[in-house]
mmCIF file of the C-alpha atoms, coordinates in Angstrom:
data_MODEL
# 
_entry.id   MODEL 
# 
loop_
_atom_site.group_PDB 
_atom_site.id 
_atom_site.type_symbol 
_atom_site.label_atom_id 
_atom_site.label_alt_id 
_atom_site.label_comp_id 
_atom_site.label_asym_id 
_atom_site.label_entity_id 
_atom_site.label_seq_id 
_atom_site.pdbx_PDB_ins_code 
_atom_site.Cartn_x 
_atom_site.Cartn_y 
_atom_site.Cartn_z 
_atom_site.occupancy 
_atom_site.B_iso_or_equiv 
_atom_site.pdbx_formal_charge 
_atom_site.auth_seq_id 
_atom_site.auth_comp_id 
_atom_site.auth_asym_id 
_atom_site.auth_atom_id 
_atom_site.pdbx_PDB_model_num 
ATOM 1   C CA . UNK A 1 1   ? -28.744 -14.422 -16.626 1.00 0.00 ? 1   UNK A CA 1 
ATOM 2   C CA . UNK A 1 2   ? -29.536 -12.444 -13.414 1.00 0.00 ? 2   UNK A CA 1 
ATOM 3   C CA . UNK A 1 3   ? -26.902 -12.739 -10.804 1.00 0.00 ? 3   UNK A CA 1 
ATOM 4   C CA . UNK A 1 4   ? -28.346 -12.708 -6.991  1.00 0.00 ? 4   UNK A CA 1 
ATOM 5   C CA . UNK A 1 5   ? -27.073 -10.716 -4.165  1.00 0.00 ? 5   UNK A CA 1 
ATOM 6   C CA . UNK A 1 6   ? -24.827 -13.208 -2.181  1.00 0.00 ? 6   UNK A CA 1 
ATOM 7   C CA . UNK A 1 7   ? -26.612 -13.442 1.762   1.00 0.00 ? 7   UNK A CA 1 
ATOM 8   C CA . UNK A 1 8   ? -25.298 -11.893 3.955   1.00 0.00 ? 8   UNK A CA 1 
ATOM 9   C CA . UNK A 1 9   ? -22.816 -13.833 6.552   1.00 0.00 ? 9   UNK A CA 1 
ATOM 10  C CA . UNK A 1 10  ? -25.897 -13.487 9.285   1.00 0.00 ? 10  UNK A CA 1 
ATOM 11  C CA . UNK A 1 11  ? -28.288 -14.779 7.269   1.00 0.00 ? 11  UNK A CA 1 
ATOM 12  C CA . UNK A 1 12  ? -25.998 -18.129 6.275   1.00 0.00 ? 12  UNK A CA 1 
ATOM 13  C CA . UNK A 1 13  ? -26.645 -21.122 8.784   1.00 0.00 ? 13  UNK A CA 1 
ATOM 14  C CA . UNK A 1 14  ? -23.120 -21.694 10.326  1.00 0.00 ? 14  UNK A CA 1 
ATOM 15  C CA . UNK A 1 15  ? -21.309 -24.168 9.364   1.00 0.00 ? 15  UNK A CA 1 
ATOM 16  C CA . UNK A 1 16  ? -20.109 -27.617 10.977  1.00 0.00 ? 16  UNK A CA 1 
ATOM 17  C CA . UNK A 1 17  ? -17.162 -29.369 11.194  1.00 0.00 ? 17  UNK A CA 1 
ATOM 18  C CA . UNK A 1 18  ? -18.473 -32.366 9.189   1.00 0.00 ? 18  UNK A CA 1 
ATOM 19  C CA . UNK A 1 19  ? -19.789 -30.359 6.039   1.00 0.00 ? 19  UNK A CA 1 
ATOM 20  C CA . UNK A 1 20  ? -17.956 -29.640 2.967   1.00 0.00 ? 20  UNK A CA 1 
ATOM 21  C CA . UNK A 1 21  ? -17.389 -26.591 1.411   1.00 0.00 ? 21  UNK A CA 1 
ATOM 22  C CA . UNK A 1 22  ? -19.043 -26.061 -2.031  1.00 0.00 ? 22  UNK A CA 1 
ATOM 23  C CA . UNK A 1 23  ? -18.310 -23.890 -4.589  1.00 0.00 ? 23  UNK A CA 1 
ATOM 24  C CA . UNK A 1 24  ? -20.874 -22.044 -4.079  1.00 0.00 ? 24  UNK A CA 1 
ATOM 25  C CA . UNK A 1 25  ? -19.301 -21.037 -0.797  1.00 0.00 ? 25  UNK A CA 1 
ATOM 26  C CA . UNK A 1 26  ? -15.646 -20.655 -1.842  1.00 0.00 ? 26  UNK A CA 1 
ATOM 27  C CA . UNK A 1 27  ? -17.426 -17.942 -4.520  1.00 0.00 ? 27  UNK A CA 1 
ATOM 28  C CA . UNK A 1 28  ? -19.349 -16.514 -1.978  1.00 0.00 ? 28  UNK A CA 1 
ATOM 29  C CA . UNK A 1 29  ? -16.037 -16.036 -0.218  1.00 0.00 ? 29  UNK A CA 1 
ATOM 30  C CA . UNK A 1 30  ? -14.360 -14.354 -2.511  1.00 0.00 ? 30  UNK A CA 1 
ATOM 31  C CA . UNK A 1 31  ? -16.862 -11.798 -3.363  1.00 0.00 ? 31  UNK A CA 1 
ATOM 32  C CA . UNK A 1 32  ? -17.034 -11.023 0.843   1.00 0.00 ? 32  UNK A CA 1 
ATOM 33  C CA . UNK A 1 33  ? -13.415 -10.943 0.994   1.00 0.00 ? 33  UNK A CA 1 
ATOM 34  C CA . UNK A 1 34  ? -13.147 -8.681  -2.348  1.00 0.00 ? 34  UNK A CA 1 
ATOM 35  C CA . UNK A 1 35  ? -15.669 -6.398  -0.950  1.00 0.00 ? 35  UNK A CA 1 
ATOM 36  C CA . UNK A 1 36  ? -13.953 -6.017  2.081   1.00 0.00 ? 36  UNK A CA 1 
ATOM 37  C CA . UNK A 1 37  ? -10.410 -5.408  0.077   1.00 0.00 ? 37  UNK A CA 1 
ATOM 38  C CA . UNK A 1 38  ? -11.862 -2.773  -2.100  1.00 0.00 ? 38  UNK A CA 1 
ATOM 39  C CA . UNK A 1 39  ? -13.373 -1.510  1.268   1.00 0.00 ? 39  UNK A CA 1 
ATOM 40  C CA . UNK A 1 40  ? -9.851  -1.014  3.164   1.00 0.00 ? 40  UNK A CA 1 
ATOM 41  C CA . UNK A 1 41  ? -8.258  0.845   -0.077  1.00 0.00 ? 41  UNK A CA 1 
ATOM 42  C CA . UNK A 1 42  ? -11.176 3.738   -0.053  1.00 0.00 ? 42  UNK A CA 1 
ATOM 43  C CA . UNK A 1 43  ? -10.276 3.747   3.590   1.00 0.00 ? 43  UNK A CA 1 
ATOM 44  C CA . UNK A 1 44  ? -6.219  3.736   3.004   1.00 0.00 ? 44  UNK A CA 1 
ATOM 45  C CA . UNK A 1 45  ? -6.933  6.375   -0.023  1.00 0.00 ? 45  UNK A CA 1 
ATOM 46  C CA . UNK A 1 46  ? -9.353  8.654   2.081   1.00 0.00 ? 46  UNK A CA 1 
ATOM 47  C CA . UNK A 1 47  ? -7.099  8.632   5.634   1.00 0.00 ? 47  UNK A CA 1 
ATOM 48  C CA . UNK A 1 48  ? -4.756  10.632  3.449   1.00 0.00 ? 48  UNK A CA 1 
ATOM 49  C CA . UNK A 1 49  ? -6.595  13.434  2.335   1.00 0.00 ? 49  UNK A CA 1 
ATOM 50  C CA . UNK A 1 50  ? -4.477  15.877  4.260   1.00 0.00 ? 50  UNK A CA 1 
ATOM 51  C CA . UNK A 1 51  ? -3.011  16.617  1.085   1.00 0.00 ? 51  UNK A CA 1 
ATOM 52  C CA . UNK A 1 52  ? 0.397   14.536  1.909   1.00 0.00 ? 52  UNK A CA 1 
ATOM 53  C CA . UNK A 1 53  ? 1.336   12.813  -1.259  1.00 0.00 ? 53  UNK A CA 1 
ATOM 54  C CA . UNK A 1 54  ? 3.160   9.169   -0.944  1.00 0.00 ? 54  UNK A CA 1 
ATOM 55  C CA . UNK A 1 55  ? 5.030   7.367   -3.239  1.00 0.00 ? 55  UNK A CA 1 
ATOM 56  C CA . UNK A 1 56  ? 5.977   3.450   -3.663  1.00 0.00 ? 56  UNK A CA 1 
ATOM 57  C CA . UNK A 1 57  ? 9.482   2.156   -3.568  1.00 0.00 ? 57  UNK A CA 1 
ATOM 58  C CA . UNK A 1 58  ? 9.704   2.622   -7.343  1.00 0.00 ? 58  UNK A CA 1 
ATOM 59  C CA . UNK A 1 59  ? 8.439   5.575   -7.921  1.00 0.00 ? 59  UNK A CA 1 
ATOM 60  C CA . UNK A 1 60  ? 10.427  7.475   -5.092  1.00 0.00 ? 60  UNK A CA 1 
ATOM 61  C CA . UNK A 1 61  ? 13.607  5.559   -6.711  1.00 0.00 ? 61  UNK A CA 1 
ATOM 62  C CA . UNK A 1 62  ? 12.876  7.067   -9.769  1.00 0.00 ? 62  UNK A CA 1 
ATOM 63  C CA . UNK A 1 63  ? 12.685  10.620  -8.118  1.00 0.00 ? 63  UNK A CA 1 
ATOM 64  C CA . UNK A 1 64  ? 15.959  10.383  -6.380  1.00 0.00 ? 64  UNK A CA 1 
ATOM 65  C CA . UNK A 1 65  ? 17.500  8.389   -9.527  1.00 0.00 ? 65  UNK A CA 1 
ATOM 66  C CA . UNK A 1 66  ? 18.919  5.639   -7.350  1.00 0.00 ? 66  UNK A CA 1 
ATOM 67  C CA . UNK A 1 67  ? 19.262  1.801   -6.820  1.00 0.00 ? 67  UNK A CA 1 
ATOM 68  C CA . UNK A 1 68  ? 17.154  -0.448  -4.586  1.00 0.00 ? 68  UNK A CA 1 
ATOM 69  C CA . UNK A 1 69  ? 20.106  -0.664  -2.052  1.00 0.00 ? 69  UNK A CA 1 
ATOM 70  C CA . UNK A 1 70  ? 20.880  2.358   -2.085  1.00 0.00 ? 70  UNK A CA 1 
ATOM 71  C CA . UNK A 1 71  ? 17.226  3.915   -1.095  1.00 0.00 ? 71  UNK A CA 1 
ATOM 72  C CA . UNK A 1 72  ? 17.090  0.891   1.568   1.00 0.00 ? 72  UNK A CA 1 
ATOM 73  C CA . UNK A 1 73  ? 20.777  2.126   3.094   1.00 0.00 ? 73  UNK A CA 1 
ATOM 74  C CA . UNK A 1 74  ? 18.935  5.404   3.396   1.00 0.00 ? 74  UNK A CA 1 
ATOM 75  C CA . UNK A 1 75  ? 15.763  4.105   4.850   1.00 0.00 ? 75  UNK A CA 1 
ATOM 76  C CA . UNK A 1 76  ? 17.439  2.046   7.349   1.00 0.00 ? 76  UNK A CA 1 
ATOM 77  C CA . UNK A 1 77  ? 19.794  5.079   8.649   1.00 0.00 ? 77  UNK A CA 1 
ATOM 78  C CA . UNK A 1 78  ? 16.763  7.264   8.607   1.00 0.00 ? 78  UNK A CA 1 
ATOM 79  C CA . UNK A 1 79  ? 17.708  9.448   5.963   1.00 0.00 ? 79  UNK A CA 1 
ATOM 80  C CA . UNK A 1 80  ? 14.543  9.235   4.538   1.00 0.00 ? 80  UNK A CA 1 
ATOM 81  C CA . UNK A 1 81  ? 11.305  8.541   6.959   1.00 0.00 ? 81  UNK A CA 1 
ATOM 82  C CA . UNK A 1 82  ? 9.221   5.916   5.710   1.00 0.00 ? 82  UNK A CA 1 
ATOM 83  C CA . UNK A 1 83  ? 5.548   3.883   6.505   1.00 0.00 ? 83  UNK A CA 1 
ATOM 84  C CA . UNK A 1 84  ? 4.823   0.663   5.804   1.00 0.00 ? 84  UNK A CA 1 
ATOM 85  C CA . UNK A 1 85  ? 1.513   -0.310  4.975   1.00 0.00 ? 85  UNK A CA 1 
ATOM 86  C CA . UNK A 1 86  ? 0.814   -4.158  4.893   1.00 0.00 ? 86  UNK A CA 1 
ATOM 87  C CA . UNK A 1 87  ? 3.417   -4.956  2.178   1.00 0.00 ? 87  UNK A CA 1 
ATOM 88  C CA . UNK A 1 88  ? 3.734   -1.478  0.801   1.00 0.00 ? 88  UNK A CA 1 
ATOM 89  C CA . UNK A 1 89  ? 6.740   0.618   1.632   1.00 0.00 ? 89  UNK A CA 1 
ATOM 90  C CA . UNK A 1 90  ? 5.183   4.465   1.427   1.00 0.00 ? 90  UNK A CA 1 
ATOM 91  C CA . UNK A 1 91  ? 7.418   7.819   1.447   1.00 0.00 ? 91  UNK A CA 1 
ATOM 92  C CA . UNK A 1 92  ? 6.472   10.785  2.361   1.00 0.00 ? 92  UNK A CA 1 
ATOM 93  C CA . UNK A 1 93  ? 6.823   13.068  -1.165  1.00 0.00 ? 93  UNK A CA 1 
ATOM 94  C CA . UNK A 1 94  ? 7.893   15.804  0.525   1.00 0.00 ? 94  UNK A CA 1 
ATOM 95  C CA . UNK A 1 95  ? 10.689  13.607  2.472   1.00 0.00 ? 95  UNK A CA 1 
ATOM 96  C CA . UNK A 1 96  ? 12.120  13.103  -1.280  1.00 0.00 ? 96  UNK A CA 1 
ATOM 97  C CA . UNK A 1 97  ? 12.180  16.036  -2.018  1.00 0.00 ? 97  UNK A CA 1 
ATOM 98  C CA . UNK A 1 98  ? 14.186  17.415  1.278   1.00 0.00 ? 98  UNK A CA 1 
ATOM 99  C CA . UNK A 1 99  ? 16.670  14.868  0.126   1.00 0.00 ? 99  UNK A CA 1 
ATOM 100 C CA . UNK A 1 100 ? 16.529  15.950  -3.846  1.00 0.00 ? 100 UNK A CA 1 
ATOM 101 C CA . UNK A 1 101 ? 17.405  19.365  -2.176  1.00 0.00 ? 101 UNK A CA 1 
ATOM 102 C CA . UNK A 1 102 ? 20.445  18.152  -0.132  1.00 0.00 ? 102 UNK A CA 1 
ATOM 103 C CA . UNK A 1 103 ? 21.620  16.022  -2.964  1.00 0.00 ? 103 UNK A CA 1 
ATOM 104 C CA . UNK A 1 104 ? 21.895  19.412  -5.217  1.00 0.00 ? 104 UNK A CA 1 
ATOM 105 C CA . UNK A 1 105 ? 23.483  20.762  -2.277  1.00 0.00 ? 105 UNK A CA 1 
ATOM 106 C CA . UNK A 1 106 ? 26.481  18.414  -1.404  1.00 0.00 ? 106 UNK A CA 1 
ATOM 107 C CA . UNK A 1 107 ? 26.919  18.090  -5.160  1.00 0.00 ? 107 UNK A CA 1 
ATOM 108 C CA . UNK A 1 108 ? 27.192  22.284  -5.781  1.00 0.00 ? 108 UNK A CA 1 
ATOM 109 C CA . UNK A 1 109 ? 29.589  22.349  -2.691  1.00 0.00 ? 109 UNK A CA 1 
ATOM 110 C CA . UNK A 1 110 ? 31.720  19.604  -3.941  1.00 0.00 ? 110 UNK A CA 1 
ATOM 111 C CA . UNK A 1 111 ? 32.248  21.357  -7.437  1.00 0.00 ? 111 UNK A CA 1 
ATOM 112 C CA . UNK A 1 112 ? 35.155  23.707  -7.556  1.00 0.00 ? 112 UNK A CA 1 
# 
């Protein structure tokens, strides 16, 4: 079975209030709005190419070994700088790891 290439939205007749939507649309739908998704992440993946690495909430936890509300204290006091992206809260790697290095810091000082 030989799948065809959905038209493209200019070639569709629009649509009118009184019509109902088929499946046929709703699947057409998705595979625009899909296409458009995977789209805007190889744009998001490509704008960084400046060699800046980012991390997600979990994995910069994991980094700095602490708990959720303890890496949002330090977001929201600017300890560590931050972008969000959508829904997506990035750090800068290299952010973390200034902090890693004044964490080993304050911890040397504060041995006797």
């Amino acid at each position: 079975m030989r799948q065809q290439s959905p038209p493209k939205p200019s070639e569709r007749p629009p649509l009118r209030r009184d019509q109902i939507v088929t499946v046929e649309d709703l699947e057409l739908f998705q595979q625009e709005l899909l296409l458009k998704i995977r789209h805007l992440f190889t744009e998001f993946s490509t704008s960084f190419a400046d060699g800046r690495s980012w991390l997600k909430t979990a994995e910069a936890r994991q980094k700095l070994k602490c708990a959720r509300t303890t890496l949002h204290t330090w977001r929201a006091n600017g300890t560590i700088p931050f972008t969000k992206m959508g829904g997506t809260i990035l750090y800068s790697a290299e952010a973390i790891e200034k902090v890693l290095l004044q964490r080993m810091v304050q911890r040397k000082k504060s041995i006797p």
